[in-house]
Steps between C-alpha positions, in 0.01 A plus 500: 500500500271770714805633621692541185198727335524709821893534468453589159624895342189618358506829313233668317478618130540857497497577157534311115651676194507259224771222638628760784324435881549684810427296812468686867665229751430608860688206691785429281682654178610242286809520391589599088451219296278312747210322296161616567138238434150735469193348330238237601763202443775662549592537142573848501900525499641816597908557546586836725742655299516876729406569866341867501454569887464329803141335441497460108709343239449503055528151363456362158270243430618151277178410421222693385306757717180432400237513793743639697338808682539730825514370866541172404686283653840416429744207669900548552660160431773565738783436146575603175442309159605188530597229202546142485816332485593138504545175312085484471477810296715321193307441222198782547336813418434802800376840510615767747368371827603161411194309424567223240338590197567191282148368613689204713487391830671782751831415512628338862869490523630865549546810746354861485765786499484876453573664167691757703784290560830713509759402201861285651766729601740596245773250754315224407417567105752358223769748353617257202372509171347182328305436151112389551508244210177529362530239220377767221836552283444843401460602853790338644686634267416857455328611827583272771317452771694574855407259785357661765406787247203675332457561127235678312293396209387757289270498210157575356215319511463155342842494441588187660571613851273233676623210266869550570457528896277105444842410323685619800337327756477200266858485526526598828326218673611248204934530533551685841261330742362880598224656615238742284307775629288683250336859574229606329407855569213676351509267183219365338279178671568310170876507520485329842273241430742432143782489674388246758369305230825500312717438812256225585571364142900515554510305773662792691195578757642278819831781526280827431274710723299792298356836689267722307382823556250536205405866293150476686671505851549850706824664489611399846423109409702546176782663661563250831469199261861581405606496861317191570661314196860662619373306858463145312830579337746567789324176666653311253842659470566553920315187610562232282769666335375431170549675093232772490358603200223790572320656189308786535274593207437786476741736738372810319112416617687450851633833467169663398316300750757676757454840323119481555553415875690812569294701275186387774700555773563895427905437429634632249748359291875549520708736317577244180128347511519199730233469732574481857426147558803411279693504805 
């Protein structure tokens, strides 16, 4: 144990601008998107996002930077964010870092991988087209949805959205044995907790994971909560090649979560308005 606090990268806090830190590392850089810990229990999160010379490096934090302050301490992890995957994570509720949040036991059976995973090479990815039979009539028959591909659901608020993605998954699970993953990103604490509920009271819990990112969170919490879902997802379709159904509600707040991140990291947006991070 001595020896792994001696081998450890320590850096030092440098500097704190709302969520953005600077950290001086004299022994070792660590790499972009290596995970930083500051605070007294290590529940300071910070994610290096831009390496500005040789000694220092700008992160954004994922949780709040409260008590956060110069020439503290800060502790490299040696790894990027990592999410759970696995047959144990069926069934419950996570946040970013993958803590269960369902106020259950930890879950045992699963594995930790990054959310930097790169996507299957276009060799291996299917060229044919096929329906996604959702089992709602009006959807199968005027907008299809293509296996394998992404559709957007657009409409105002209290429209409905939220019900007709529960009728989705409801159908889903029920007629093609699949898997759900739903996303929530920056939405309200309620929604969650209804939504669990109602899931809970379809019977449809033991073939869904959930992943929230909540309105209260930071920007950079809000806007790797997507990648981490995305994680979950491929699990399911690469390892045990299973019917993937991943909802993400609401992309926009994804979007503006991404927008706020590249807005505290000095870039500026692209010639039509996407933020950097898009890529």
């Amino acid at each position: 144990m001595k020896d792994q606090a001696t081998s450890a990268n320590l850096g030092v806090v440098v500097s704190v601008r709302g969520s953005v830190v600077d950290v001086r590392f004299d022994k070792h850089l660590p790499p972009i998107y290596s995970v930083l810990r500051a605070g007294a229990d290590k529940q300071i999160v910070i994610e290096v996002l831009a390496q500005r010379d040789a000694r220092h490096v700008r992160g954004i934090a994922l949780t709040p930077t409260q008590g956060l302050a110069r020439g503290m301490a800060v502790e490299d992890t040696g790894g990027p964010l990592k999410a759970p995957v696995g047959k144990g994570i069926l069934s419950r509720m996570f946040d970013v870092f993958g803590n269960a949040i369902d106020r259950q036991p930890a879950p045992t059976d699963f594995q930790w991988r990054t959310v930097h995973r790169a996507p299957p090479a276009l060799t291996r990815r299917s060229t044919k087209s096929e329906i996604f039979e959702t089992g709602i009539k009006i959807i199968d028959v005027l907008v299809p949805l293509e296996r394998g591909g992404k559709t957007g659901l657009f409409g105002g608020a209290g429209v409905g959205k939220t019900v007709l993605l529960t009728e989705m998954i409801h159908n889903m699970i029920g007629q093609q044995k699949g898997v759900s993953i739903f996303c929530g990103i920056g939405e309200r604490c309620r929604e969650g907790e209804e939504l669990y509920r109602d899931m809970k009271a379809a019977g449809v819990l033991p073939n869904m994971v959930m992943v929230f990112g909540q309105m209260n969170e930071p920007p950079g919490s809000r806007f790797r909560v997507g990648h981490a879902a995305l994680t979950m997802a491929e699990y399911f379709r690469d390892d045990e090649h299973r019917d993937v159904l991943l909802l993400i509600d609401n992309i926009f707040r994804f979007i503006q979560a991404g927008m706020e991140m590249s807005g505290l990291m000095g870039q500026m947006p692209s010639r039509l308005g996407y933020q950097p991070t898009m890529g």
